[in-house]
N, C-alpha and C positions, 0 to 999 in steps of 0.2 A: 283771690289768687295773687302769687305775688306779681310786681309791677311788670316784669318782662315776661310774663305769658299771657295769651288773649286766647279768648274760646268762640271758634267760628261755625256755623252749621253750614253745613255742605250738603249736596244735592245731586244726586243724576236721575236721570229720565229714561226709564225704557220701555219697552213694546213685549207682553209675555207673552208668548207662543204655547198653543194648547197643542198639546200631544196629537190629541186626535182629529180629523178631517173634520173642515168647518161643513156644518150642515147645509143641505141642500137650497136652503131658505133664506139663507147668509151669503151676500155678494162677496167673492174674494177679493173687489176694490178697498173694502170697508176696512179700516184701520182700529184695532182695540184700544181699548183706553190708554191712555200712556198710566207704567208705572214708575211713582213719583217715591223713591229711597232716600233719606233725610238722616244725619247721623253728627255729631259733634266733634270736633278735633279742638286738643289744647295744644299751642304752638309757642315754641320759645323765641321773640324776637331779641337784634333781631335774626337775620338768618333764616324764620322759621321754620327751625326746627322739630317735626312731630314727635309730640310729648305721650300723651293719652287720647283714643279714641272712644268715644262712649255709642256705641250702635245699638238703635232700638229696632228690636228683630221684627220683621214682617213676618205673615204668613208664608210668601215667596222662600224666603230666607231658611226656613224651617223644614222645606219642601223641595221643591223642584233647585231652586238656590243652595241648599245647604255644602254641598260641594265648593262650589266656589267660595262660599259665605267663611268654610271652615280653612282655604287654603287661602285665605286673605289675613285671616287671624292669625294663622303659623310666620306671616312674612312680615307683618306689623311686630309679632312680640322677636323675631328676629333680627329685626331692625332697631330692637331697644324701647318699642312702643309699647304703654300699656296698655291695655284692651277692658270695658266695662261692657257686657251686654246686657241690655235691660229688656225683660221677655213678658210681653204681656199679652202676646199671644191667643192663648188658648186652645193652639191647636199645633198641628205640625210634631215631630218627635224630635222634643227636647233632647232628650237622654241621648240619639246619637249626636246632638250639637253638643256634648257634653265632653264627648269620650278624648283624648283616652283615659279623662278622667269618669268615675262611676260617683254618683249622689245615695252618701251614706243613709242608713234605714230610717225613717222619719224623719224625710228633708226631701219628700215631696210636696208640691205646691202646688197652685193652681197659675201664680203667677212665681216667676223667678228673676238675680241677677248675679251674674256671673261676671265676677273680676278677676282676670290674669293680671300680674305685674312682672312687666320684661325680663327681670334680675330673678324671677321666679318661675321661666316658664314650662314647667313640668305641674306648677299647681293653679289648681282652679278656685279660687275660693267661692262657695256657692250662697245665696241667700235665698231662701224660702220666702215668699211672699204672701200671706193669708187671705182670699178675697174678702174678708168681712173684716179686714182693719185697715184703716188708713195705708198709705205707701209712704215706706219707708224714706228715712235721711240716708242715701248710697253716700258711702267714703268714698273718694274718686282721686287716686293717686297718681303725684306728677313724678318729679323727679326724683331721686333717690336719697337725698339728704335733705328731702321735704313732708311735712306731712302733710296728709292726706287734705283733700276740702271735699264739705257736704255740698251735695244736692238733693234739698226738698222734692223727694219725687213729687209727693201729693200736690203740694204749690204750683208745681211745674204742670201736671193734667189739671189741675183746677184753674188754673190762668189760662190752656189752649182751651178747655171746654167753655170758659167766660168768651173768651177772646172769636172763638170760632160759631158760636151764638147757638153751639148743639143741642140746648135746651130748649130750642123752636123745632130743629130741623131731626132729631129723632124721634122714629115712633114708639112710645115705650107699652104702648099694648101688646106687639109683636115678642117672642122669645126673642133671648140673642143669638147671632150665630157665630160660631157652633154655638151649640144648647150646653148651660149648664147641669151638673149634674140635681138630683133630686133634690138634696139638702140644699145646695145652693140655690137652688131655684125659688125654692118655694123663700127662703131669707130675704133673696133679691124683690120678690113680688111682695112681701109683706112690707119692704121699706118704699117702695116704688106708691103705693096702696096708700102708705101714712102720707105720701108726698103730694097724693091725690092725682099719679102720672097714670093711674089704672083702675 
């Protein structure tokens, strides 16, 4: 990046509230898990200025959040901010986090990432993500008489999966959830199979 911008990861913490009445079995003292939102800002010092946002969508976000998730995006690319979402998901309805843009016919995906740029914000640019290939280099655009810089998705989940030690602490006997579909399933368990996780 160049010398006057830094990339910070940012954080808040909250409490998700289930629709429906806690069960009879469930003390209403009892506090749920906290949930814990993590998202990147590029910041022009100094002043810092926000430049680019990169948010990795939660299931929350997709769901019960998408409302707010999508009037935070309107006010950031109205403020001049560009916007990355990187969706990897697998659940939750993409398409209306999409709207009012629609994803042309063969550029649906199992994973996806979605770049608005402020100076552009009528368009979406979409990227398909194939689960059975590596994750992509995303172009992550700052300022406007700047080009773009990569980030190595793959490197990026392969340093938090080294780093967070998930190759102890997941069970890879169990489906994932949500389940993949048929074709990917059975791809998933033959590589899982050769890795001898199953």
């Amino acid at each position: 990046m160049p010398e006057d911008l830094v990339a910070r990861i940012e954080e808040r913490v909250g409490i998700e509230a289930e629709d429906s009445e806690l069960p009879p079995a469930v003390s209403p003292d009892v506090a749920p898990e906290p949930l814990t939102q993590r998202w990147v800002e590029i910041r022009e010092e100094p002043g810092e200025k926000l430049v680019t946002v990169i948010e990795f969508v939660s299931p929350t976000k997709t769901r019960k959040g998408l409302k707010s998730f999508v009037k935070k995006r309107k006010s950031l690319l109205a403020a001049g901010v560009n916007v990355v979402e990187v969706d990897l998901t697998r659940s939750g309805d993409w398409h209306r986090m999409l709207l009012p843009q629609r994803p042309p016919k063969g550029a649906t995906a199992v994973y996806r990432a979605v770049t608005r740029v402020a100076s552009e914000p009528d368009i979406a640019y979409l990227e398909p993500i194939d689960i059975r290939k590596p994750l992509p280099v995303l172009r992550i655009p700052l300022r406007e008489s700047e080009e773009p810089i990569d980030l190595p998705l793959q490197a990026l989940i392969d340093q938090a999966y080294r780093n967070g030690r998930y190759a102890q602490t997941i069970d890879y006997s169990k489906p994932p959830v949500p389940p993949l579909d048929e074709e990917d399933a059975a791809w998933a368990d033959s590589l899982l199979r050769c890795a001898g996780k199953r």
